[in-house]
C-alpha positions as CSV (number, residue, x, y, z in Angstrom):
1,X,0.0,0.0,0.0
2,X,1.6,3.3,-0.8
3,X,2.0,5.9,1.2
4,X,-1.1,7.8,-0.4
5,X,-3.4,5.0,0.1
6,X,-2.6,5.2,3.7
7,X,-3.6,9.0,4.2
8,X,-6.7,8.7,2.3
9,X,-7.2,5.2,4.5
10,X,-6.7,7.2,8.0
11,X,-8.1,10.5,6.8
12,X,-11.4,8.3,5.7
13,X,-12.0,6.9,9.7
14,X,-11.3,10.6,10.6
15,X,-14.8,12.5,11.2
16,X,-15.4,15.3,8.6
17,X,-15.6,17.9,11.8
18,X,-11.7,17.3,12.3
19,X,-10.4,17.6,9.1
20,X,-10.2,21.4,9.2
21,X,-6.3,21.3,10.4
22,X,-5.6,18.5,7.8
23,X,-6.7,20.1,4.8
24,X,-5.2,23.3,6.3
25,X,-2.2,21.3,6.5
26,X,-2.4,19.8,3.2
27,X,-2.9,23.2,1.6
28,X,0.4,24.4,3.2
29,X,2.4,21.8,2.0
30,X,1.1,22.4,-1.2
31,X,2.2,25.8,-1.2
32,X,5.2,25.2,0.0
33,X,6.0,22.6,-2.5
34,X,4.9,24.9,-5.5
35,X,7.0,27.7,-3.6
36,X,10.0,25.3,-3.8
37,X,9.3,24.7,-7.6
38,X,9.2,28.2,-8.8
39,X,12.3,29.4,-6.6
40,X,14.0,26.3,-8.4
41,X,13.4,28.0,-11.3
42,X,15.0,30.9,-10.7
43,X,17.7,29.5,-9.3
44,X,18.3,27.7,-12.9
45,X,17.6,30.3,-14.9
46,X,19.9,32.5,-12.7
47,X,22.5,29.7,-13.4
48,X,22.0,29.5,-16.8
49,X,22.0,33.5,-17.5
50,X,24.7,35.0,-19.2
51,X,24.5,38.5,-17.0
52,X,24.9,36.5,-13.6
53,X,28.6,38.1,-13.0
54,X,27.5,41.0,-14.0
55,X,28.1,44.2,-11.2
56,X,25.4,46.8,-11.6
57,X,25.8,49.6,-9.1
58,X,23.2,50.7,-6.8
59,X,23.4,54.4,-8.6
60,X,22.9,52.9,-12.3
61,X,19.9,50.8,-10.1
62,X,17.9,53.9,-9.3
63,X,18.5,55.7,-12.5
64,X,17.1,53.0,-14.3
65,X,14.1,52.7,-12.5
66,X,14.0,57.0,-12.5
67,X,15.2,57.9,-8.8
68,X,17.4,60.5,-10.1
69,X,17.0,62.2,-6.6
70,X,18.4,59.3,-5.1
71,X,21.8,59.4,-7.3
């Protein structure tokens, strides 16, 4: 029996007015695990880019995004 087929096994003798902090649980993890994924993600694309040495000073930062008062 996998490890699946034992949740929904346990979670079935569990009454429905206790499954509030399981499903709260569940959606967590699931949250967390599509989190995980996506930060992945950057982290490989971040890898893989080409401007990843690249310095960019703080002043050339806020000119770009028009803080001239800032500079």
């Amino acid at each position: 029996m996998s490890n699946k087929e034992k949740a929904i096994k346990l979670m079935e003798s569990i009454p429905d007015s206790s499954l509030g902090f399981i499903v709260a649980f569940l959606q967590n993890m699931v949250e967390d695990i599509e989190d995980d994924i996506f930060c992945e993600k950057l982290y490989q694309d971040y890898l893989s880019s080409p401007d990843k040495n690249e310095f960019v000073s703080l002043e050339d930062v806020l000119r770009d995004l028009g803080d001239s008062d800032s500079v």
